[in-house]
VOBA-1610 file (N, C-alpha, C; in pm, whole numbers, padded with zeros to 5 digits, always signed):
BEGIN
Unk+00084-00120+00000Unk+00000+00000+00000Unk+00088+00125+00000Unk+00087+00203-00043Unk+00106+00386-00031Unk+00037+00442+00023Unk+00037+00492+00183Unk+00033+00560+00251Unk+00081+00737+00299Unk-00021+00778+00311Unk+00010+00913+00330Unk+00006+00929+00511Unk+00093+00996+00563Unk+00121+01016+00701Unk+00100+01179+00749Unk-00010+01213+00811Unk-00044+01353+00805Unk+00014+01373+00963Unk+00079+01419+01004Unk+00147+01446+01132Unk+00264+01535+01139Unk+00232+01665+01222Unk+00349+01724+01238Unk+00418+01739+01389Unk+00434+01616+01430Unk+00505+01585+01533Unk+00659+01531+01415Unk+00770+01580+01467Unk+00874+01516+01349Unk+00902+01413+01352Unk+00941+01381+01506Unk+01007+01234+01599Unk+00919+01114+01522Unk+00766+01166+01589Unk+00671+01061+01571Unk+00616+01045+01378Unk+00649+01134+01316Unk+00625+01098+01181Unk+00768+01036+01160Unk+00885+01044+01170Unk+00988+00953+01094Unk+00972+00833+01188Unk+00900+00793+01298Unk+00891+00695+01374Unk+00813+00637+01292Unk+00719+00673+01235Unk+00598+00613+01168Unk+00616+00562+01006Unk+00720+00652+00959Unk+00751+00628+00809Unk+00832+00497+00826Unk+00950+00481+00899Unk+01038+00368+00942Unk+00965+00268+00982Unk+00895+00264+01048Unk+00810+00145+01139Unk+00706+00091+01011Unk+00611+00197+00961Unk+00499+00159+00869Unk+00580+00053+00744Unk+00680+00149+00705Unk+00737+00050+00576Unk+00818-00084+00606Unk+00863-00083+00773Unk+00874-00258+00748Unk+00724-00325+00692Unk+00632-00313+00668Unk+00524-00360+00614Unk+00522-00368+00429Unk+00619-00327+00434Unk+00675-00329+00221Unk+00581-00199+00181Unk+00547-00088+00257Unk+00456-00002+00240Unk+00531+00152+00173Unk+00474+00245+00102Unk+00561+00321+00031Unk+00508+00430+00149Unk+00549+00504+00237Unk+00502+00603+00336Unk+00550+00720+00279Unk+00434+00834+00268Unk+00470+00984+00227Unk+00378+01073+00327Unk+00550+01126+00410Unk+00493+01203+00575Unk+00445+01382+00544Unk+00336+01441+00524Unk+00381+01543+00530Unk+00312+01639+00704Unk+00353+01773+00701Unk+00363+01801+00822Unk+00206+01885+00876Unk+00118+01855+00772Unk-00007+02006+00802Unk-00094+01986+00629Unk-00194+02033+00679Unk-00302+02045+00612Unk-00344+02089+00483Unk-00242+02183+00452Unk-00185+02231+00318Unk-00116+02141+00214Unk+00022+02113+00304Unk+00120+01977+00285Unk-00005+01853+00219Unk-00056+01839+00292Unk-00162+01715+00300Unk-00244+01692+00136Unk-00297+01858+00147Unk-00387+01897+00017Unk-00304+01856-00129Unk-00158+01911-00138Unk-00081+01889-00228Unk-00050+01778-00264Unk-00012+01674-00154Unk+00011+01539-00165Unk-00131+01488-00289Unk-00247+01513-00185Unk-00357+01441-00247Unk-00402+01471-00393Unk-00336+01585-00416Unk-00382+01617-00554Unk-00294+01573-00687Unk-00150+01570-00648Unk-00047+01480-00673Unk-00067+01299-00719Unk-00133+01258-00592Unk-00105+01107-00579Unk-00256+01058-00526Unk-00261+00920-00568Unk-00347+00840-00507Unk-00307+00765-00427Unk-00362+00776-00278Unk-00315+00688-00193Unk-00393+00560-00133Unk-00357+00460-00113Unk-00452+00338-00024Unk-00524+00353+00096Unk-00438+00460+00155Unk-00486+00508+00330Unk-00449+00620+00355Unk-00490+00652+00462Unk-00420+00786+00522Unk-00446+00788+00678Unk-00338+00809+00716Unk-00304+00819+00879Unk-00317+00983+00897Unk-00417+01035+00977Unk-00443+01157+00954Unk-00435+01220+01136Unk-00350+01285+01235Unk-00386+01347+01291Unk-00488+01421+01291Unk-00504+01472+01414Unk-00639+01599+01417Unk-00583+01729+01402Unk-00467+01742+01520Unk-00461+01884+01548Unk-00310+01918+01524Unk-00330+02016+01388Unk-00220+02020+01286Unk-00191+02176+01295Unk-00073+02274+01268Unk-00044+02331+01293Unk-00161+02482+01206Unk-00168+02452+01099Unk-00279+02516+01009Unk-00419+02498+01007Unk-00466+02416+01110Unk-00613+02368+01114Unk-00618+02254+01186Unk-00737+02162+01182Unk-00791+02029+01226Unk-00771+01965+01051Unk-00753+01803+01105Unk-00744+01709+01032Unk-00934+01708+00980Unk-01012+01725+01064Unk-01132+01684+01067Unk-01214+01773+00950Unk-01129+01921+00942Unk-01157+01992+00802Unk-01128+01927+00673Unk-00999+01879+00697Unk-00950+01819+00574Unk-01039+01705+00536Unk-01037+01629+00630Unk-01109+01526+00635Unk-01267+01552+00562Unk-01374+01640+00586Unk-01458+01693+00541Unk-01450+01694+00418Unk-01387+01784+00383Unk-01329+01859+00244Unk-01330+01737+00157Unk-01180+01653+00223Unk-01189+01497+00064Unk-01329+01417+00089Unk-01420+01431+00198Unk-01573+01350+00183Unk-01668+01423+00094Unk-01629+01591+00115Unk-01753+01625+00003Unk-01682+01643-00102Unk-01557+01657-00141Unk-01490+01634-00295Unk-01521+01475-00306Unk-01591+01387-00284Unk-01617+01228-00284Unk-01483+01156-00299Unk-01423+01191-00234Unk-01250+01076-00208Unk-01287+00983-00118Unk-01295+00884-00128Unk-01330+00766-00037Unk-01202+00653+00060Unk-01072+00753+00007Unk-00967+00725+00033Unk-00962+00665+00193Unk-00978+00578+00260Unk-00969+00523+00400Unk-00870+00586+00492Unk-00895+00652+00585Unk-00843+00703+00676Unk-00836+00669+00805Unk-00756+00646+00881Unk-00730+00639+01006Unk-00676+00749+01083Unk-00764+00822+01181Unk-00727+00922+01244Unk-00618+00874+01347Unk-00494+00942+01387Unk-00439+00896+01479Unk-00421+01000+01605Unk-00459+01015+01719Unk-00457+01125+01759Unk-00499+01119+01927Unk-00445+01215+01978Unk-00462+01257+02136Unk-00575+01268+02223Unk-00700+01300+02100Unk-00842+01376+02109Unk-00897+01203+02158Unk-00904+01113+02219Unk-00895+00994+02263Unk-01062+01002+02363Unk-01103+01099+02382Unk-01229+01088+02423Unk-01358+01013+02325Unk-01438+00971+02423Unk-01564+00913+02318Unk-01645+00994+02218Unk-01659+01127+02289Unk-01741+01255+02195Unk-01622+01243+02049Unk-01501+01256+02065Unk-01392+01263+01978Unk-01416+01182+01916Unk-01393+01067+01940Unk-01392+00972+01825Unk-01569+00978+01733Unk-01653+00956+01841Unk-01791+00999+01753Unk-01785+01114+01603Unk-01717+01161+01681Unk-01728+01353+01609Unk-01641+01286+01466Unk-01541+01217+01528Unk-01401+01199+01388Unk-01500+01076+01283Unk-01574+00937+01326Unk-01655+00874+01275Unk-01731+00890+01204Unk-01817+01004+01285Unk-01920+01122+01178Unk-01849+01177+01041Unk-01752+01251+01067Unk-01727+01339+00963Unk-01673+01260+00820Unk-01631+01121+00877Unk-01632+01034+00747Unk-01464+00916+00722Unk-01406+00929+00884Unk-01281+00848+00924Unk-01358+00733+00922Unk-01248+00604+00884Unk-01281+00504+00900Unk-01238+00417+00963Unk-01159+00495+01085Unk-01087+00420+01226Unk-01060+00489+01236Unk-01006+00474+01412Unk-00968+00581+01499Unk-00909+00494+01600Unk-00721+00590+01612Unk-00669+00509+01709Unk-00621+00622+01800Unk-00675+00603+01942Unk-00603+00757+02011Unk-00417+00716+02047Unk-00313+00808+02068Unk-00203+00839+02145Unk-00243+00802+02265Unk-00103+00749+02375Unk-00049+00658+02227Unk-00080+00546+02190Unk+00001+00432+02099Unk-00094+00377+02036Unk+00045+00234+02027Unk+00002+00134+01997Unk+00097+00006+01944Unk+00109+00005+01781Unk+00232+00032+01763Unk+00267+00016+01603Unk+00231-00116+01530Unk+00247-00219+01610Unk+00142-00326+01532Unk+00056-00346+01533Unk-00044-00306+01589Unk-00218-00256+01584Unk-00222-00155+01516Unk-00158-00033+01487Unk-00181+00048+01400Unk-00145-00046+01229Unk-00075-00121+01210Unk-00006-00141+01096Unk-00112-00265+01066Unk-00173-00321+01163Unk-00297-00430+01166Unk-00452-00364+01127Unk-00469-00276+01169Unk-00558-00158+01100Unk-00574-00124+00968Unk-00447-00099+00946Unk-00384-00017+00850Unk-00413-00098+00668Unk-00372-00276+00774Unk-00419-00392+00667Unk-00556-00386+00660Unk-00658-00377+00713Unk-00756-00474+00766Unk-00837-00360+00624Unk-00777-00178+00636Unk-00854-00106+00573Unk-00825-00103+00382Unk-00653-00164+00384Unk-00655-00213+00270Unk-00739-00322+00237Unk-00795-00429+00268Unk-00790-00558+00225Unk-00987-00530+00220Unk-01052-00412+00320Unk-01183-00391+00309Unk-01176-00296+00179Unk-01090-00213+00155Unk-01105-00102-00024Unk-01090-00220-00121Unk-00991-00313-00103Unk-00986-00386-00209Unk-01075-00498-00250Unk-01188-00526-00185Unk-01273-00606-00102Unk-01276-00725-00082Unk-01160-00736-00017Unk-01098-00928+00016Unk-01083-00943+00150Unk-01143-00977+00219Unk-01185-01038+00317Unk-01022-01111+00363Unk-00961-01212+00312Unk-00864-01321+00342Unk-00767-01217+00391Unk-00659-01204+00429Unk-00588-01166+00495Unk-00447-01177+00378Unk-00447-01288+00311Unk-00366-01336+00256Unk-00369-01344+00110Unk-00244-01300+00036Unk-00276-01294-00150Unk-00242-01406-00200Unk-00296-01512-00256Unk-00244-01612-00358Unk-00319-01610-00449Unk-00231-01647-00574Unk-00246-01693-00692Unk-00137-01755-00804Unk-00154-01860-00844Unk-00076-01921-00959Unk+00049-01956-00828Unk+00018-02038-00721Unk+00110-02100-00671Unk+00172-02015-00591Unk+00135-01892-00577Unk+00242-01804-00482Unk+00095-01779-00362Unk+00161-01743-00261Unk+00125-01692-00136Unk+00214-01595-00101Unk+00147-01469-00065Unk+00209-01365+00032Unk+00139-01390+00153Unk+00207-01319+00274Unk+00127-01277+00394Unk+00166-01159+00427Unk+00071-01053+00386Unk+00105-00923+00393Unk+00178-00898+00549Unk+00127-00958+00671Unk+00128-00950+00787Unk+00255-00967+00808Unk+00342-01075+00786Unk+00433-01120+00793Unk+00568-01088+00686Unk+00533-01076+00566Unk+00618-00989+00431Unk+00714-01114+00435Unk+00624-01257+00436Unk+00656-01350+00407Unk+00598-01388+00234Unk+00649-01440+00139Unk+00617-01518+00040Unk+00676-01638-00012Unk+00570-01738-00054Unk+00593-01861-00077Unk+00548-01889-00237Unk+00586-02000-00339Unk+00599-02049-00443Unk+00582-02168-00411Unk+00482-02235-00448Unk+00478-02397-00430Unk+00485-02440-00322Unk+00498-02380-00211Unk+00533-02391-00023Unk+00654-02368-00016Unk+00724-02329-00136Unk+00885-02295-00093Unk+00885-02135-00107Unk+00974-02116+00025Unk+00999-01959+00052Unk+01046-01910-00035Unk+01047-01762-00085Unk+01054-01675-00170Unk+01209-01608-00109Unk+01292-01559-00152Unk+01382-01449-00096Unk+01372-01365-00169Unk+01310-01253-00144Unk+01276-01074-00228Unk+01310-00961-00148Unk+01385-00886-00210Unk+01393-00771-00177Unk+01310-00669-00130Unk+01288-00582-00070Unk+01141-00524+00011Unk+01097-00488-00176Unk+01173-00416-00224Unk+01127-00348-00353Unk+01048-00490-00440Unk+01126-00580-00488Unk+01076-00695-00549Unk+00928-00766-00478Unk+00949-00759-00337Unk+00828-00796-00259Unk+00680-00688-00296Unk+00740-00543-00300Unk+00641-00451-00298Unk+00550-00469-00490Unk+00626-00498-00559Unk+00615-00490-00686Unk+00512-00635-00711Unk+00581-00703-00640Unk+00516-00873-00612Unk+00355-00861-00593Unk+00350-00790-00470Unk+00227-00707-00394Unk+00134-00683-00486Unk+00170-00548-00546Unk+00064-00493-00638Unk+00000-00592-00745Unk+00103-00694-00806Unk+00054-00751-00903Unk-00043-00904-00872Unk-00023-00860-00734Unk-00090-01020-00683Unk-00215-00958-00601Unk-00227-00874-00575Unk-00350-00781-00507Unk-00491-00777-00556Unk-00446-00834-00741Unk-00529-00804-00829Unk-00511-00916-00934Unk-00508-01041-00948Unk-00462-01138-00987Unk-00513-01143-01123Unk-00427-01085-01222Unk-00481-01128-01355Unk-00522-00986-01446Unk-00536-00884-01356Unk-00559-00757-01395Unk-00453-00688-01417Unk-00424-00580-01534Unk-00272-00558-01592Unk-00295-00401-01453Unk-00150-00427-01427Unk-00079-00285-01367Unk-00023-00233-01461Unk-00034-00117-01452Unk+00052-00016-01567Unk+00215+00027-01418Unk+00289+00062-01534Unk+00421+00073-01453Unk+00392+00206-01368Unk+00280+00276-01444Unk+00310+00429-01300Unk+00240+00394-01173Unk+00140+00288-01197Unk+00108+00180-01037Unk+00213+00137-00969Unk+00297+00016-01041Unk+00360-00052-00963Unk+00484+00112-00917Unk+00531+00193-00978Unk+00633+00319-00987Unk+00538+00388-00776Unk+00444+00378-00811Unk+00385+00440-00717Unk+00382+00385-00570Unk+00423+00247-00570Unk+00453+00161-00452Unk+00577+00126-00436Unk+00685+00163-00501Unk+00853+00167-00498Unk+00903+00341-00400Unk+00803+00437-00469Unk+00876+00564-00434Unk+00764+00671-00375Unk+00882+00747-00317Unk+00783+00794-00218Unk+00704+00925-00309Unk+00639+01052-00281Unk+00563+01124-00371Unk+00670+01227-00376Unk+00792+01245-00318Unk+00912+01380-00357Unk+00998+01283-00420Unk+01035+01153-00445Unk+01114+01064-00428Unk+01137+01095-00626Unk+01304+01078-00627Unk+01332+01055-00767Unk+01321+00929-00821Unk+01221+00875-00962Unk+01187+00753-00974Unk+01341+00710-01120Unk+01380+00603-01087Unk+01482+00523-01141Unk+01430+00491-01262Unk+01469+00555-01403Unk+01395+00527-01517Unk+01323+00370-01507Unk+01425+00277-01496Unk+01443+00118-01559Unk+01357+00049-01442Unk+01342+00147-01348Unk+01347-00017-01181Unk+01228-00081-01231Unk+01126-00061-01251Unk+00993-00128-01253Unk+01051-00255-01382Unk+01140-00207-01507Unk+01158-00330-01603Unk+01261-00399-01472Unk+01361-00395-01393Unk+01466-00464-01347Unk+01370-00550-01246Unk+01325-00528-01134Unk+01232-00588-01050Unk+01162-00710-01131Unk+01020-00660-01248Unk+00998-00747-01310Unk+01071-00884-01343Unk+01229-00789-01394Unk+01338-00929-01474Unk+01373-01050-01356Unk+01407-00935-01237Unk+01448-01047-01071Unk+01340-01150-01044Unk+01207-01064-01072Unk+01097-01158-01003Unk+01066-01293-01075Unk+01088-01274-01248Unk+01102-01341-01327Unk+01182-01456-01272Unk+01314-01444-01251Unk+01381-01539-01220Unk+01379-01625-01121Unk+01313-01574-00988Unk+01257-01638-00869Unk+01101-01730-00899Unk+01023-01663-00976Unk+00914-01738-00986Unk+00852-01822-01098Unk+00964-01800-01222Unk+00954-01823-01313Unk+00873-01751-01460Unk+00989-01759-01595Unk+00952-01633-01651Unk+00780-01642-01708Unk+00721-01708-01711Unk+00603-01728-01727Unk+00488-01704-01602Unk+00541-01633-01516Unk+00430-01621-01394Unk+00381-01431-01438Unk+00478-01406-01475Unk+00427-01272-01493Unk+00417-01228-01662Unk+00333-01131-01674Unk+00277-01155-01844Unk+00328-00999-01907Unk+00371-00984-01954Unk+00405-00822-01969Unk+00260-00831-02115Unk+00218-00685-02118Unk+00095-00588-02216Unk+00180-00503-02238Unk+00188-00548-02387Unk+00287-00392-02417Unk+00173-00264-02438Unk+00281-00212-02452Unk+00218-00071-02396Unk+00085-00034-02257Unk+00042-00160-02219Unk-00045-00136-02070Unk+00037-00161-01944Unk+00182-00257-01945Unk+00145-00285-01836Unk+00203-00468-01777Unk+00227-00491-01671Unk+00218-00621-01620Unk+00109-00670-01563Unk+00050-00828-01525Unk+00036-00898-01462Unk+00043-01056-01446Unk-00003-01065-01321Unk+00027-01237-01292Unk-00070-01298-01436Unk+00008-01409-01453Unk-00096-01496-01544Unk-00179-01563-01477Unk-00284-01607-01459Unk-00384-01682-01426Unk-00370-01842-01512Unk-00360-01944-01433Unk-00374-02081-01506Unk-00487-02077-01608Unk-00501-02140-01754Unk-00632-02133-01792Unk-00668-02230-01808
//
């Protein structure tokens, strides 16, 4: 997933960018509500970890704002405001979890899944197809029951194309889960990854569309 991190605590946003992406996750921290606006207009994200109380406003404006622009983008408020009226108030306005300060980084990052896997609408916890298994939870993957060794990048690329089994990714998808939204993108990486993954899973697991795009092949 690509995650946006709305927090202008500094400590606790590079705590959160470091921690979130052991999860193979692409994290883009910015510091305030403005920051926030730019990101979103920029990029599409899977989630968003959204404080409340930001140096330029409430999260809960912003928050407003992408519900009546109809962004359905899943949000998780993370925040201090830990009272019951609070969380009501943050529920209402159109969050779709709420974790008060402070909080356990693997319950947040268990959340974090639970709201990918409800946008994408898969229930299982777990991606297989054509013989592979991921466990997002774990950033474990298997081939036939034999373990995978991937690079977080090769794993993340793995991800996208198995998220959606059979449906072509275009490279500015998979480009979008390698790097962050300031991040300089590596002309070639999305063809090099492909070539690695090729070789681990075999060159027939993944199907290149010229000019659209990769995905997994589906047995027929």
């Amino acid at each position: 997933m690509r995650i946006l991190v709305v927090e202008d605590d500094a400590v606790l946003s590079d705590g959160l960018k470091v921690g979130l992406a052991l999860n193979g996750w692409t994290i883009d921290p910015v510091g305030s509500c403005d920051e926030a606006r730019a990101a979103l207009a920029a990029i599409r994200f899977d989630a968003i970890v959204l404080d409340v109380m930001l140096p330029d406003g409430s999260g809960l404006d912003l928050l407003a704002d992408m519900r009546r622009d109809r962004d359905l983008t899943p949000v998780l408020l993370l925040t201090a405001l830990d009272e019951t009226a609070d969380k009501v108030r943050g529920l209402d306005t159109g969050a779709d979890d709420y974790l008060g300060k402070p909080f356990d980084l693997d319950e947040l990052s268990a959340r974090l899944r639970a709201l990918g896997r409800r946008q994408a609408g898969r229930a299982h916890p777990v991606l297989t197809a054509a013989g592979i298994v991921i466990d997002p939870a774990t950033q474990v993957a298997t081939i036939d029951g034999r373990p995978l060794s991937l690079s977080r990048r090769e794993l993340a690329v793995l991800t996208a194309l198995m998220e959606r089994p059979g449906v072509i990714r275009s490279r500015a998808e998979i480009e979008d889960r390698l790097y962050g939204w300031q991040e300089e993108v590596e002309s070639n990486a999305v063809e090099v990854h492909i070539h690695n993954l090729r070789g681990k899973i075999g060159r027939d697991a993944i199907e290149t569309v010229r000019g659209l795009g990769y995905r997994i092949r589906m047995p027929s």
